[in-house]
MARMIMI-490888 format. One record per residue (C-alpha): x negated, y negated, z negated; residue in three letters. Coordinates in steps of 0.02 Angstrom, whole numbers, plus 50000, padded with zeros to 5 digits. Last residue first. Example, Ala and Ser with C-alpha at 12.3 -4.5 7.8 and 13.67 -1.06 7.14 Angstrom:
# MARMIMI-490888
493165005349643ser;493855022549610ala;
# end
This chain:
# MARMIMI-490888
511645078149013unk;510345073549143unk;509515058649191unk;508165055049097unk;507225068549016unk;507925080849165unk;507465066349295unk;505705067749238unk;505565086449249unk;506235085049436unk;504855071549441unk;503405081449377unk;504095097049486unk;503995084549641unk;502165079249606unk;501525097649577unk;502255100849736unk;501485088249821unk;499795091249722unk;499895110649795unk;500175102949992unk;498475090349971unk;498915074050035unk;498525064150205unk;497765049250297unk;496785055150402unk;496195037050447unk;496305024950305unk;497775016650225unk;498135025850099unk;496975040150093unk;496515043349899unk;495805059249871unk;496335066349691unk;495585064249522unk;496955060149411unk;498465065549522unk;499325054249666unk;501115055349661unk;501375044549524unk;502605034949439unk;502465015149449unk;503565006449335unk;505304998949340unk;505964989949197unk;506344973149266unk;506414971249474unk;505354969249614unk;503254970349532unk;503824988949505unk;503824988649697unk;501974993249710unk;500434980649703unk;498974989449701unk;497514982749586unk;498104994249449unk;498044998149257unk;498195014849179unk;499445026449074unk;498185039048990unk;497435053349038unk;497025068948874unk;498785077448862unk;498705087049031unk;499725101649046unk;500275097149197unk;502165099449202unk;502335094549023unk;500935079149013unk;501815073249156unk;503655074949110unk;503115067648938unk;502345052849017unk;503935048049074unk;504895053048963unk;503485041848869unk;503815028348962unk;505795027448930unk;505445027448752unk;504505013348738unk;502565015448674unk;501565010448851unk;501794991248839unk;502274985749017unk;500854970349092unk;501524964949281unk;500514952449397unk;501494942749500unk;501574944849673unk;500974930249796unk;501054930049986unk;500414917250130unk;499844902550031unk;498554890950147unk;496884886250128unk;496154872550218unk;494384873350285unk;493364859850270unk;491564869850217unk;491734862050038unk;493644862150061unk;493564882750051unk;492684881749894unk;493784868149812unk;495364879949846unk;494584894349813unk;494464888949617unk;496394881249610unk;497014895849672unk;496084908449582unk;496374894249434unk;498284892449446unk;498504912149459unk;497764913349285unk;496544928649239unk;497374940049100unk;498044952649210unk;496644955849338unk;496714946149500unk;496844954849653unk;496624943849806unk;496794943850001unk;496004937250114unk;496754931450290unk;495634920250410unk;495814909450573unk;494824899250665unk;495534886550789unk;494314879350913unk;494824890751036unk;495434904450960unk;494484914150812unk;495734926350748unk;495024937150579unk;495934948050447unk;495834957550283unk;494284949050192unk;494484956850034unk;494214948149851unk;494664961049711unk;494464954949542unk;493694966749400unk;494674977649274unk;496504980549232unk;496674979949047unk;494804974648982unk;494764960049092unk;493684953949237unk;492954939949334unk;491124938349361unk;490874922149456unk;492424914849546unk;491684910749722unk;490174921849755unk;490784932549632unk;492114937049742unk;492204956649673unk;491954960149876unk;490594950949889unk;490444946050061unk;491464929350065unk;490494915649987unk;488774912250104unk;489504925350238unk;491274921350251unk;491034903950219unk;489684902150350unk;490564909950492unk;492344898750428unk;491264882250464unk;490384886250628unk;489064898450687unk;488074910350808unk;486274907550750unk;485764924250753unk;486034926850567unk;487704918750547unk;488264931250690unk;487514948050618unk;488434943650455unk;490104936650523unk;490024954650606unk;489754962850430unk;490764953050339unk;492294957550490unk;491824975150476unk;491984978350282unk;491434993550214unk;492624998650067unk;492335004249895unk;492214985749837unk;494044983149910unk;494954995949802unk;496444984749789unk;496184981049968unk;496384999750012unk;494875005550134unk;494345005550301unk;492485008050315unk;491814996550463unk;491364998250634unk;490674986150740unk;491244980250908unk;490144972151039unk;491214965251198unk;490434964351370unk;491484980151418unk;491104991651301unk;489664989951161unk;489884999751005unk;489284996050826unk;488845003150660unk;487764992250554unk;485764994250502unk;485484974250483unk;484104975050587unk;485134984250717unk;486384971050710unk;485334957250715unk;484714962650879unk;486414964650928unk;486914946950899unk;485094942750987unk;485974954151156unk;487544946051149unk;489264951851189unk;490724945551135unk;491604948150970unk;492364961750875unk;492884968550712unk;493344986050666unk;493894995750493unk;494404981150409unk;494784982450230unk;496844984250204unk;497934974250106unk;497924960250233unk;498274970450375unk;497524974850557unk;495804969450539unk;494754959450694unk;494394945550792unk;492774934950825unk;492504923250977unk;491354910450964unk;491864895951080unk;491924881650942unk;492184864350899unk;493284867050707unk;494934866450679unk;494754877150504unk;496204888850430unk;496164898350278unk;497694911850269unk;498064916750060unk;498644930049988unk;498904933649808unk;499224948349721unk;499014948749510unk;498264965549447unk;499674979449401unk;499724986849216unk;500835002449124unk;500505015649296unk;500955031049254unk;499915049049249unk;499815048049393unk;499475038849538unk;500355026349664unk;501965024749758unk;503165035649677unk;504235019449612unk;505375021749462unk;506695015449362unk;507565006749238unk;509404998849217unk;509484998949403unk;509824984049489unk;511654977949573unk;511354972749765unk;511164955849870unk;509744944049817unk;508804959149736unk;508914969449888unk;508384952750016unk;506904951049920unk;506554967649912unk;506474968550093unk;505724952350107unk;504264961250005unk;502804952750113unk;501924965050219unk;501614982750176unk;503014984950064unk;504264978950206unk;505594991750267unk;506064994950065unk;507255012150025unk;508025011349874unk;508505030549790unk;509925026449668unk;510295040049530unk;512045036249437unk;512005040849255unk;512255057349132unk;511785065249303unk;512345086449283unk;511435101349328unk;512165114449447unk;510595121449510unk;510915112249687unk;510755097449570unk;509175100849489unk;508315105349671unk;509285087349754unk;508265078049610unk;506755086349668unk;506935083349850unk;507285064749821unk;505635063449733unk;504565070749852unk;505505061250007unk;504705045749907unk;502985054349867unk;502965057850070unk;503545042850142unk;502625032150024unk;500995032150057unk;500425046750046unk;501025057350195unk;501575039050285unk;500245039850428unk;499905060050435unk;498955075250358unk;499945088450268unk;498445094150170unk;498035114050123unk;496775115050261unk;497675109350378unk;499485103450382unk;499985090750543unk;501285077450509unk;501475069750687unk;501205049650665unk;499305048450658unk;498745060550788unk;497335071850725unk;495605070150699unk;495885052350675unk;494285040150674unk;494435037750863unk;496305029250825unk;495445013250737unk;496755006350647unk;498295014550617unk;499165002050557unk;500015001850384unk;501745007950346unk;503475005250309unk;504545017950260unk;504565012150078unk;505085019849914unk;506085015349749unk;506835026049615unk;508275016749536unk;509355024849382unk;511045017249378unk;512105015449208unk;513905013049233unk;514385030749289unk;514315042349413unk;513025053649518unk;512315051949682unk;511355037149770unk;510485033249922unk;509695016449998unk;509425004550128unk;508284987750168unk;508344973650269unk;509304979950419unk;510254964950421unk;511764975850428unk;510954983050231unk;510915002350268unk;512125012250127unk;512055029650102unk;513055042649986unk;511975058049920unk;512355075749997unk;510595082550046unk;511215077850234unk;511685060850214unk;509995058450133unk;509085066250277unk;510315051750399unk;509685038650279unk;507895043050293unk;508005042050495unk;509035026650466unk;507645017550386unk;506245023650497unk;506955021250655unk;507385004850577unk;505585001350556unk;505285008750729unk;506334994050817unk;505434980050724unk;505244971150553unk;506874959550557unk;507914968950686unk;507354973450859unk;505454967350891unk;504604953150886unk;503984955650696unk;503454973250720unk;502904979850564unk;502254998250573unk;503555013050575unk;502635026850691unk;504075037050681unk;503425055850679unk;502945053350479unk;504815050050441unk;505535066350543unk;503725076950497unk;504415073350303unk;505995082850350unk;505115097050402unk;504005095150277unk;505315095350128unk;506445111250219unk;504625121650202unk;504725113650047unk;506245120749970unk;505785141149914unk;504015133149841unk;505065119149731unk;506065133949672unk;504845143849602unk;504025130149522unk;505615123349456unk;506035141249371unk;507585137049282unk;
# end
């Protein structure tokens, strides 16, 4: 069969669906209907009702926890594993277009959720339905998991694992190509200091995100230090806001981060207290050599150390960081090293999330089908399966690796404004996994 061929006669049904997912702005809403908020489930049941459509059987968990898709018979079930969750916005002026209305220019489809995951996961399920509209046939049951709560804490997967049977291997399409073999260690911590103070300081909307804005209140010597400093900032409405580089925590040394640079300005006109001076004496190096020295291993590379988010109330300050460890690097000792930092300027450190860090060796036969789908649809027998600082759902459950859909090479826009993918590496993506599911899945 011609996949290429019949990939291009499908996606104009692929983006119309994909506008359905993008159009629901599905960002955690803890106070909201269900566990993760009314657009969440939007989100979940929106994917459910395009899976009832292609043909597969659905299932949403009552809780509302997580859902998924499968086709096919058998004992053996196949899991591929996407989320409808996604990050914030952020700062809306940064958008050329609106954020939750998929929008192709240029050769991108351009929207929250185009990259991460809506779009790789709806990729996936597309080019299993291709094969089967072809008349292939499963040698196994194919299970397509949809997860409400990647961005956050996993209690989607949580609640999956606690409740429903596992694939015997799988897939998530939730980071690059060729395959993902190594994931860094994820650890999140919030430190908290009671400390006299009326500075104000708030910004970042996630954890796993650098912040794009911070703010505080106006003041003309914080301003000053700005401007020697050289940093972005507005000034509207007595408050001073300075802009940032958003950027994917794992990836937080490629960022520009607002709240350091805020903390910055403050520390240096005088404006501080306890968490001030950690940020800026231990917290602005973004490989946290300031706390843990030059950490690093040969397998997955340097520590990540991201100041995500900032809440100074009165004389409560708040901060989340979060932390990719490489492979080889303990958990105890990141803990146990931040710890005795954070105490030094009394400020208690509290766990918030932790995912383990995952190490696959890259010989077994069900990675190179893998890789073999790649190398065949690409043409590219030179990139090797490579190490991570995301954290994806292969973390959830044995024998599940991260898949693609972002090529060797290709714009990463996860989490930051415009975020989007190019329309010829979605298609690329899909024939890679309709070839994958023929070296796995098919008699």
């Amino acid at each position: 069969m011609d996949l290429k061929l019949l990939i291009d006669e499908a996606f104009d049904d692929y983006k119309r669906d994909l506008g359905r997912l993008v159009g629901i702005g599905s960002v955690l809403d803890e106070n909201g209907a269900k566990p993760f908020g009314e657009n969440i489930q939007k989100a979940l049941e929106e994917v459910i009702a395009i899976s009832n459509e292609m043909g597969f059987k659905t299932y949403i968990d009552p809780e509302g926890y997580y859902g998924y898709a499968e086709i096919g018979e058998g004992e053996e079930m196949f899991g591929v594993l996407g989320h409808m969750d996604v990050v914030p916005v952020g700062d809306l002026d940064a958008w050329n277009t609106n954020p939750f209305e998929l929008v192709e220019a240029d050769g991108f489809l351009m929207g929250r959720g185009s990259q991460d995951d809506k779009g790789p996961t709806l990729a996936s399920m597309y080019a299993l339905k291709i094969l089967l509209d072809q008349g292939v046939t499963l040698n196994q049951r194919v299970r397509f998991i949809f997860g409400t709560d990647e961005e956050s804490l996993w209690r989607c997967m949580n609640a999956y694992v606690a409740k429903e049977e596992l694939p015997t291997k799988g897939f998530t399409p939730d980071s690059s190509f060729p395959l993902i073999y190594a994931e860094k260690g994820l650890i999140e911590y919030t430190l908290i200091s009671h400390q006299k103070s009326d500075i104000m300081l708030s910004g970042g909307d996630a954890l796993n995100a650098v912040p794009s804005s911070a703010q505080t209140t106006y003041d003309a010597k914080v301003a000053e230090e700005l401007d020697n400093l050289g940093y972005k900032y507005t000034v509207k409405d007595n408050v001073i806001t300075v802009q940032g580089k958003a950027m994917h925590a794992q990836v937080a040394d490629k960022g520009e981060n607002a709240i350091v640079y805020l903390a910055q300005a403050l520390y240096n006109a005088d404006k501080r207290n306890d968490m001030i001076d950690f940020i800026v004496e231990k917290g602005t190096d973004a490989n946290g050599r300031l706390i843990y020295g030059d950490v690093q291993d040969d397998i997955s590379g340097k520590l990540m150390f991201n100041v995500g988010k900032v809440n100074f109330k009165e004389n409560i300050q708040e901060v989340g960081i979060d932390i990719r460890f490489p492979v080889t690097y303990p958990k105890d000792k990141v803990e146990e090293i931040l710890k005795k930092t954070a105490h030094e300027y009394r400020i208690n450190v509290d766990l918030f999330d932790y995912l383990k860090s995952i190490y696959v060796e890259k010989d077994s036969e069900f990675i190179l089908n893998l890789m073999g789908a790649y190398q065949e649809v690409t043409g590219d027998m030179v990139t090797q399966p490579i190490a991570s600082g995301g954290a994806t759902y292969a973390r959830a459950m044995d024998n599940v690796v991260a898949f693609g859909a972002i090529f060797p090479g290709a714009e990463k826009t996860e989490h930051q404004p415009n975020e989007r993918i190019k329309i010829e590496d979605m298609k690329k993506a899909m024939n890679v996994y309709a070839q994958a599911f023929l070296n796995l899945v098919v008699k």
